[in-house]
The first five atom37 places (N, CA, C, CB, O) and aatype in JSON, in Angstrom:
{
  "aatype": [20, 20, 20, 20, 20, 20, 20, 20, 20, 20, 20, 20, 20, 20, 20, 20, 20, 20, 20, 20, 20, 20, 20, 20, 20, 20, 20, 20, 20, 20, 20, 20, 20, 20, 20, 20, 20, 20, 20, 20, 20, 20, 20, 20, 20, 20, 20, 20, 20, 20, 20, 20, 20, 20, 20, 20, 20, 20, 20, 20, 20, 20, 20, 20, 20, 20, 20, 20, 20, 20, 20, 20, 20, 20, 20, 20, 20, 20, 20, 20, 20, 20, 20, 20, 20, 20],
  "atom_mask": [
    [1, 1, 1, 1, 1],
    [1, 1, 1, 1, 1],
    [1, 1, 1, 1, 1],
    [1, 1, 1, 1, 1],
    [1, 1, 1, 1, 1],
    [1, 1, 1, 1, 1],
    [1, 1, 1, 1, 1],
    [1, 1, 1, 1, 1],
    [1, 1, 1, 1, 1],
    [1, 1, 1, 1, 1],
    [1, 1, 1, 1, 1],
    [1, 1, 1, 1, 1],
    [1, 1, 1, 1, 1],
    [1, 1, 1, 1, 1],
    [1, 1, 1, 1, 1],
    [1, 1, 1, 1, 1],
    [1, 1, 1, 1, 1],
    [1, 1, 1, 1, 1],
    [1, 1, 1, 1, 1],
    [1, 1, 1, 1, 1],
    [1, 1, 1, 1, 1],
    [1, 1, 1, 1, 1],
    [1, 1, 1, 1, 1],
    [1, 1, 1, 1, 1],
    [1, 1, 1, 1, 1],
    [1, 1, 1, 1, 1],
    [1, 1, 1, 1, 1],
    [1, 1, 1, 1, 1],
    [1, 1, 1, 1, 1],
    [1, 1, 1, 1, 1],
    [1, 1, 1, 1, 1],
    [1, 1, 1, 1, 1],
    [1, 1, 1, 1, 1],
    [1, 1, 1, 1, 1],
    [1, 1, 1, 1, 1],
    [1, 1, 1, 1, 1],
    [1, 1, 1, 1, 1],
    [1, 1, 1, 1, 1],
    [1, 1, 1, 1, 1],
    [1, 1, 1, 1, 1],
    [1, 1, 1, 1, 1],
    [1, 1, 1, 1, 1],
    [1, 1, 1, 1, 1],
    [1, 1, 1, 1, 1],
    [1, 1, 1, 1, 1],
    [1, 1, 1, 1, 1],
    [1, 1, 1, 1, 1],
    [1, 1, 1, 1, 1],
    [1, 1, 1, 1, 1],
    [1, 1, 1, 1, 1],
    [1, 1, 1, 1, 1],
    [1, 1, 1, 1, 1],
    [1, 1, 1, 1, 1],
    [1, 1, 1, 1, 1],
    [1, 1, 1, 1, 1],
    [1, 1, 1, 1, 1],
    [1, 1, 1, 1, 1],
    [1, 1, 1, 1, 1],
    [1, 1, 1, 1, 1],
    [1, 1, 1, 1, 1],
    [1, 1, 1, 1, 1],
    [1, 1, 1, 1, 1],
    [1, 1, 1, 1, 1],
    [1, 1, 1, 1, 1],
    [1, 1, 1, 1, 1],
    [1, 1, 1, 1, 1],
    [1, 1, 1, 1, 1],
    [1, 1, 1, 1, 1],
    [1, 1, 1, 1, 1],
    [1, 1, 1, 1, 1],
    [1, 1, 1, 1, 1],
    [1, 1, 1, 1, 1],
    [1, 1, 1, 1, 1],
    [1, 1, 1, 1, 1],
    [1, 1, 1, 1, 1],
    [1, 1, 1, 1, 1],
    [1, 1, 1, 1, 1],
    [1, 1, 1, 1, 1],
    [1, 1, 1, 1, 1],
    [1, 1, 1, 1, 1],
    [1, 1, 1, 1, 1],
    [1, 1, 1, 1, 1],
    [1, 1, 1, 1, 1],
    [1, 1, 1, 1, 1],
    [1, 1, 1, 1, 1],
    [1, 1, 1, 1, 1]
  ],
  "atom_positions": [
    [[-11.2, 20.34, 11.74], [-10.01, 19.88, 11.02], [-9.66, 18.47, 11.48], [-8.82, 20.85, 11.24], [-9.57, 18.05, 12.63]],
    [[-9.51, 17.89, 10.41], [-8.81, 16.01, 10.66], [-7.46, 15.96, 11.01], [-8.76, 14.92, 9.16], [-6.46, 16.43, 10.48]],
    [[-7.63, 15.31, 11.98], [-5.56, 14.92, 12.47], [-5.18, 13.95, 11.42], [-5.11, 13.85, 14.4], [-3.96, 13.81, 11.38]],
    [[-5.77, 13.3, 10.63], [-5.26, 12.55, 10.11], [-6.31, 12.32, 8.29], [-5.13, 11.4, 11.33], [-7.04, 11.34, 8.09]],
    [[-6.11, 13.29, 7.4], [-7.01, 13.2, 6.82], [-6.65, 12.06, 5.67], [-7.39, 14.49, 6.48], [-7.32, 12.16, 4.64]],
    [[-5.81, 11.13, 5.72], [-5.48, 10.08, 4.34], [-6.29, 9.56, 5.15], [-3.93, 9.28, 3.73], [-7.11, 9.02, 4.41]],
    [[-6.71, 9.29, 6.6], [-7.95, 8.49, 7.21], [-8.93, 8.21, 6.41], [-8.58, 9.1, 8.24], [-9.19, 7.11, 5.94]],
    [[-9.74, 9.62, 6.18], [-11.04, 10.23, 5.24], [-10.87, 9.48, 4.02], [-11.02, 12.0, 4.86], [-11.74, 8.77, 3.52]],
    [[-9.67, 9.66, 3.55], [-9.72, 9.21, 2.04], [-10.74, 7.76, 1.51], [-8.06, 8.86, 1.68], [-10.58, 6.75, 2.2]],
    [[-11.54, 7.68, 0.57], [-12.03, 6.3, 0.35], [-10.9, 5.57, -0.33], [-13.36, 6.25, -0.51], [-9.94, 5.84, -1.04]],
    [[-11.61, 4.27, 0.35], [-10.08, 3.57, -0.11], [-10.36, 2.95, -1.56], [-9.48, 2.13, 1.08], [-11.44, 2.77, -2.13]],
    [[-8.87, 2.66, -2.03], [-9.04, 2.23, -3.69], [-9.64, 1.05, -3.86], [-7.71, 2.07, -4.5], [-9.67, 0.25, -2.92]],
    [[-10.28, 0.7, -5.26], [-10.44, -0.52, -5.43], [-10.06, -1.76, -5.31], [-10.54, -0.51, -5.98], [-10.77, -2.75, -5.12]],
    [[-8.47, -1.67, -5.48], [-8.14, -2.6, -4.68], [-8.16, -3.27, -3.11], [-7.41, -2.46, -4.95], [-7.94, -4.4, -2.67]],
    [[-8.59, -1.84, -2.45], [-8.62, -2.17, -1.18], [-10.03, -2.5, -0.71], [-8.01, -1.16, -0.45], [-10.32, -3.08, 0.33]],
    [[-11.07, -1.91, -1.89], [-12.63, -2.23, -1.31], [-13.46, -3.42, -1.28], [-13.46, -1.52, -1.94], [-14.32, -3.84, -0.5]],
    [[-12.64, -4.08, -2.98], [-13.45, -5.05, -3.88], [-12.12, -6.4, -3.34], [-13.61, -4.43, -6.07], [-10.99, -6.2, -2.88]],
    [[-12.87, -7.79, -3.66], [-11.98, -8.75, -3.89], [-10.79, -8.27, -5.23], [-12.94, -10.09, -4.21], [-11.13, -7.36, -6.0]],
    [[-9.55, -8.91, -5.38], [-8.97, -8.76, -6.7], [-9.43, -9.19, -7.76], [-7.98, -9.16, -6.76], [-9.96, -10.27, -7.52]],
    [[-9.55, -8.85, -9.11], [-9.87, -9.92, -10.24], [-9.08, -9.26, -11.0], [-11.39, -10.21, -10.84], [-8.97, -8.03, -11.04]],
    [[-8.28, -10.34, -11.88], [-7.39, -10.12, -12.34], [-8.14, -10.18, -14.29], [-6.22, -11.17, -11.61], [-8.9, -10.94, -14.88]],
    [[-7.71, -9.46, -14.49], [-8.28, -8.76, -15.75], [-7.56, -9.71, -17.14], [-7.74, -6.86, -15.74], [-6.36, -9.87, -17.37]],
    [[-8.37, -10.08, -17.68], [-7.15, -10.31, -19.24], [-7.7, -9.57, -20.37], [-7.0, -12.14, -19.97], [-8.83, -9.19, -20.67]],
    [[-6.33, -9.47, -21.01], [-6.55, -8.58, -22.55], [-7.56, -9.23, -23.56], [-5.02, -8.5, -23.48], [-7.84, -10.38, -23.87]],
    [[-7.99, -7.96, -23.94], [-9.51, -8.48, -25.0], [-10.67, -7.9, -24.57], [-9.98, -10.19, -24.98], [-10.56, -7.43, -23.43]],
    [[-11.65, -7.77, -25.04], [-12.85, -7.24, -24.93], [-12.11, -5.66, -24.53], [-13.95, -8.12, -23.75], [-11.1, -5.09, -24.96]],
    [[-12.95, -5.36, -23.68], [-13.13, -3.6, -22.85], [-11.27, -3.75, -22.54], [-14.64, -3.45, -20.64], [-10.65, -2.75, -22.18]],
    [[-10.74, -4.71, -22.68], [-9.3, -4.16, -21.77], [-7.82, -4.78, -22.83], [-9.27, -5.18, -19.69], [-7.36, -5.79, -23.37]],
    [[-7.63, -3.59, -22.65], [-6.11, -3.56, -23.75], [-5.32, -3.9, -22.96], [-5.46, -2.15, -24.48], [-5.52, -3.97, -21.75]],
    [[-4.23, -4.2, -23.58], [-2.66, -4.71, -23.33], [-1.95, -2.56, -22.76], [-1.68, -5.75, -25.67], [-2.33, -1.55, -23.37]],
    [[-1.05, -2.55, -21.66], [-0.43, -1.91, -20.68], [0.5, -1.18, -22.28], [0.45, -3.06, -19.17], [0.99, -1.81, -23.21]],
    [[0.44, 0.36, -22.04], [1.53, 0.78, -23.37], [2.15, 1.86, -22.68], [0.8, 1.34, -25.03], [1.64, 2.85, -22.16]],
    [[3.87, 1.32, -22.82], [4.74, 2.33, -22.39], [4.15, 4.08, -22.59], [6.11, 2.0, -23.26], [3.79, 4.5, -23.69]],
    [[4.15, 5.03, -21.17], [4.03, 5.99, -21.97], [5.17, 6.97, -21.62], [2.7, 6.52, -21.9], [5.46, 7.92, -22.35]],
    [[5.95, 6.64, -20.21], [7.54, 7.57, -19.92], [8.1, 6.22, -19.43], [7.66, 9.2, -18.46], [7.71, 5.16, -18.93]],
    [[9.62, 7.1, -19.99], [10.66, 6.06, -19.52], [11.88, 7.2, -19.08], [11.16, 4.8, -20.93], [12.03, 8.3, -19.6]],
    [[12.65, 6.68, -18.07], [13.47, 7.64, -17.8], [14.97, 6.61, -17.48], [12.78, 8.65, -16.47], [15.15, 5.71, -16.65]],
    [[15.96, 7.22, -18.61], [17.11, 6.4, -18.21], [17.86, 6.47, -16.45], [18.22, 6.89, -19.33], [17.99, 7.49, -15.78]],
    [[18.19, 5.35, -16.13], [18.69, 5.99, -14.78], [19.83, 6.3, -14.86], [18.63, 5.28, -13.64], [20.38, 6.17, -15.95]],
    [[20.72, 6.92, -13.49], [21.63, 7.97, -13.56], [22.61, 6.7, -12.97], [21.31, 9.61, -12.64], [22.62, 6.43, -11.77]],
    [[23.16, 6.21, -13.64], [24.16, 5.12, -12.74], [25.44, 5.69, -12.54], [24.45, 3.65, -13.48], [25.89, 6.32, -13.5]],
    [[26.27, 5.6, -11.35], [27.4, 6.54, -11.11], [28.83, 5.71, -11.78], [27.52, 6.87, -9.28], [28.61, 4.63, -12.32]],
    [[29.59, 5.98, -11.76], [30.83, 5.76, -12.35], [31.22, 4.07, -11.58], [32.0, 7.25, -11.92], [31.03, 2.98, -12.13]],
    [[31.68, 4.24, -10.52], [31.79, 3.12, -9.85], [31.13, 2.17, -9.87], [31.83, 3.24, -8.97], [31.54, 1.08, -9.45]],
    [[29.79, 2.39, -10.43], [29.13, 1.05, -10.72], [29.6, 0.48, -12.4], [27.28, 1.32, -10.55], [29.73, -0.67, -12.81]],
    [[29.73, 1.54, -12.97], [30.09, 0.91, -14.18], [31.94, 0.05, -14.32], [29.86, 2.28, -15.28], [32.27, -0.94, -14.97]],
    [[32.72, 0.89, -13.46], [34.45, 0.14, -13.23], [33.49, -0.94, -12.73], [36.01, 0.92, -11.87], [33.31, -1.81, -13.58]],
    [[32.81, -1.12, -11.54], [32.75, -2.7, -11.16], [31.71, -4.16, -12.2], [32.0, -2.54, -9.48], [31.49, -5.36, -12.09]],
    [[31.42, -3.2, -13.01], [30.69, -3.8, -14.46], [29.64, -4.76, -13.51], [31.98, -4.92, -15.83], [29.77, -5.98, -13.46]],
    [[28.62, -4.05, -12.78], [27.53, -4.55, -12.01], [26.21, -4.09, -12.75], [27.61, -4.03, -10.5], [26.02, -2.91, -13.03]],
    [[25.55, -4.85, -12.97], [24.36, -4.6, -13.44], [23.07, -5.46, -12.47], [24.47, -5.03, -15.03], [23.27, -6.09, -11.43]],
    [[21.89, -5.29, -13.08], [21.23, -5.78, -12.19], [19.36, -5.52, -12.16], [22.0, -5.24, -11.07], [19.07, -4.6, -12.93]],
    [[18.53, -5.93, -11.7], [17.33, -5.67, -12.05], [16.11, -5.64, -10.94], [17.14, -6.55, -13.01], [16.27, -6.44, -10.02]],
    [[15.1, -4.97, -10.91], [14.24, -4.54, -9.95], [12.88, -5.41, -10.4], [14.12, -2.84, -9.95], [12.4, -5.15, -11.5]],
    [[12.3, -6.33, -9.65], [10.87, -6.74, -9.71], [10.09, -5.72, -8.85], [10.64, -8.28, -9.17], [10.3, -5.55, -7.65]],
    [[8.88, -4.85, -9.81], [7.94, -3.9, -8.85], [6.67, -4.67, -8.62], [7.53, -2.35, -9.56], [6.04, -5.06, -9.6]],
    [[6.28, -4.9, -7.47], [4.31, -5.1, -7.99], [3.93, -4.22, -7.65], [3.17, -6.2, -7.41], [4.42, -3.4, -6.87]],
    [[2.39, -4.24, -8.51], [1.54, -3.43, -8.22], [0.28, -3.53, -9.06], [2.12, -2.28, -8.24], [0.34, -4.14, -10.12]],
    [[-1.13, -2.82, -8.55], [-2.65, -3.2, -8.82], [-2.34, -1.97, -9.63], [-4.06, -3.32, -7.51], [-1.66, -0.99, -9.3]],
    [[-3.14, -2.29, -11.03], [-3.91, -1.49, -12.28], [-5.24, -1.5, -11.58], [-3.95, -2.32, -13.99], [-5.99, -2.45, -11.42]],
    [[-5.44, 0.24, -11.05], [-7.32, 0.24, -10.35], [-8.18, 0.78, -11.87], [-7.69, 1.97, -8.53], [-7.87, 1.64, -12.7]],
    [[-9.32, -0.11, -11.78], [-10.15, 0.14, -12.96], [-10.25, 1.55, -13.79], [-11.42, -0.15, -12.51], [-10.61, 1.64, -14.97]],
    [[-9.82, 2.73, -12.88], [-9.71, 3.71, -13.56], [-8.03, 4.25, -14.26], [-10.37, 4.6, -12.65], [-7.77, 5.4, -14.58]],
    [[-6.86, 2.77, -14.36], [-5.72, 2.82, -15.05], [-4.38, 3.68, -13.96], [-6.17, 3.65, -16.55], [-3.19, 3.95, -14.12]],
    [[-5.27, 3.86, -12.98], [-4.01, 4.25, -11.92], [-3.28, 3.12, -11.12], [-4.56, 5.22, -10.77], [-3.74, 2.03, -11.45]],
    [[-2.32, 3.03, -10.2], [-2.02, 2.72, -9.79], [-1.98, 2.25, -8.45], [-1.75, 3.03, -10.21], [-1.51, 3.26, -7.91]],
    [[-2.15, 1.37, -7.46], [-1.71, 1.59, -6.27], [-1.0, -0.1, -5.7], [-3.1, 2.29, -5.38], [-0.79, -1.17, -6.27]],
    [[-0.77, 0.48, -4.05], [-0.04, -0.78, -3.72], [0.95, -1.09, -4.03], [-0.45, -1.67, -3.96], [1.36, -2.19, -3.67]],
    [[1.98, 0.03, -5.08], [2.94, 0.11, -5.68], [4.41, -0.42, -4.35], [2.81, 1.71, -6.37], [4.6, 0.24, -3.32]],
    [[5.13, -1.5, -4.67], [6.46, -1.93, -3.93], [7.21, -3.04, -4.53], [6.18, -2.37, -2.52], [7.01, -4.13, -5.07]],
    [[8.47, -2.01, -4.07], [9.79, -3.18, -4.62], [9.37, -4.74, -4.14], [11.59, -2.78, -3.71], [8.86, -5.04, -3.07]],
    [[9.74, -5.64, -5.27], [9.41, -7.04, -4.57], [10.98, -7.83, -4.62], [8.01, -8.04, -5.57], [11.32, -8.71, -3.83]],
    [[11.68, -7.38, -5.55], [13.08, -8.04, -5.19], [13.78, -7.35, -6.01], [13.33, -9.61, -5.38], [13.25, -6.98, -7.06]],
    [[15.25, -7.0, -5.7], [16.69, -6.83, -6.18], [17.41, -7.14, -6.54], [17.24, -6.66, -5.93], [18.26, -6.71, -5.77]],
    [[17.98, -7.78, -7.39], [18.82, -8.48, -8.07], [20.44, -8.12, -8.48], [18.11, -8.62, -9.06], [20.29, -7.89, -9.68]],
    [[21.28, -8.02, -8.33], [22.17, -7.1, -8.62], [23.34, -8.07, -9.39], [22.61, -6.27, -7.24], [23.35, -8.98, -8.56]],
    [[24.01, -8.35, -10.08], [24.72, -9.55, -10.81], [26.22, -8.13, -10.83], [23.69, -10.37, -12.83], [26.16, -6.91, -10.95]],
    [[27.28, -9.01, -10.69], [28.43, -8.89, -10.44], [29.5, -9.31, -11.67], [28.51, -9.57, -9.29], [29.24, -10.23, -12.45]],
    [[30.61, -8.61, -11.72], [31.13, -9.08, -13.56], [32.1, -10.91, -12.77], [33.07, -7.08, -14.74], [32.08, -12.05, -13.24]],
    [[32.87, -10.33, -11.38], [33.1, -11.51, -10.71], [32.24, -12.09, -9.24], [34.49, -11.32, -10.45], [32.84, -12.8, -8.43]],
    [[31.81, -11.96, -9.17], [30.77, -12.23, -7.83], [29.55, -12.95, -8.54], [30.16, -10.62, -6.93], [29.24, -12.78, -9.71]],
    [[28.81, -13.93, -7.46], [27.11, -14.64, -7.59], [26.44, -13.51, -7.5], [26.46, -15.8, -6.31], [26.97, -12.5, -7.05]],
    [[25.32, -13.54, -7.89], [24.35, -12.59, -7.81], [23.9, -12.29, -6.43], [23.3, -12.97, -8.59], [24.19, -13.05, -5.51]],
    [[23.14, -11.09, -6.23], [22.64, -10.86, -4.54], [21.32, -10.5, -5.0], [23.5, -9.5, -3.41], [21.04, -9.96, -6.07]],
    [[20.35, -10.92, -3.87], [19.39, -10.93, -3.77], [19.27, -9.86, -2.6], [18.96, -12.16, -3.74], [19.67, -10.26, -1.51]],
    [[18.98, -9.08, -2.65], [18.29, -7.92, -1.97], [16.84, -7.84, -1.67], [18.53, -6.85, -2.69], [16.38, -6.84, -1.1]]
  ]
}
């Protein structure tokens, strides 16, 4: 038995190969929404009329999954306040 078996795991393409960044056309289509889930914003955020927006990155691995997935910035805009960067 492995103490640590994500060890074992082979690692993804992104982690094996250099990056190459892919463009639309030929063998590779344009990214198509397939879930969306509204979020649950609580009351108090809406009295303080704050809105605001999330930059994610992350690698498309040749087989259309994902990895390397992380928040890259926070944005949060205020109805009287500058914006915050998180």
């Amino acid at each position: 038995m492995q103490d640590n078996p994500a060890a074992a795991a082979p690692p993804t393409a992104s982690q094996s190969q250099p990056l190459e960044i892919a463009k639309i056309g030929k063998d590779v289509s344009a990214p198509v929404l397939i879930h969306s889930t509204n979020p649950n914003i609580p009351k108090s955020v809406h009295k303080a009329k704050l809105n605001g927006f999330v930059i994610v990155n992350f690698y498309v691995e040749p087989d259309g999954t994902t990895s390397n997935v992380h928040i890259y910035r926070t944005i949060i805009k205020g109805a009287n306040s500058p914006d915050q960067v998180l």
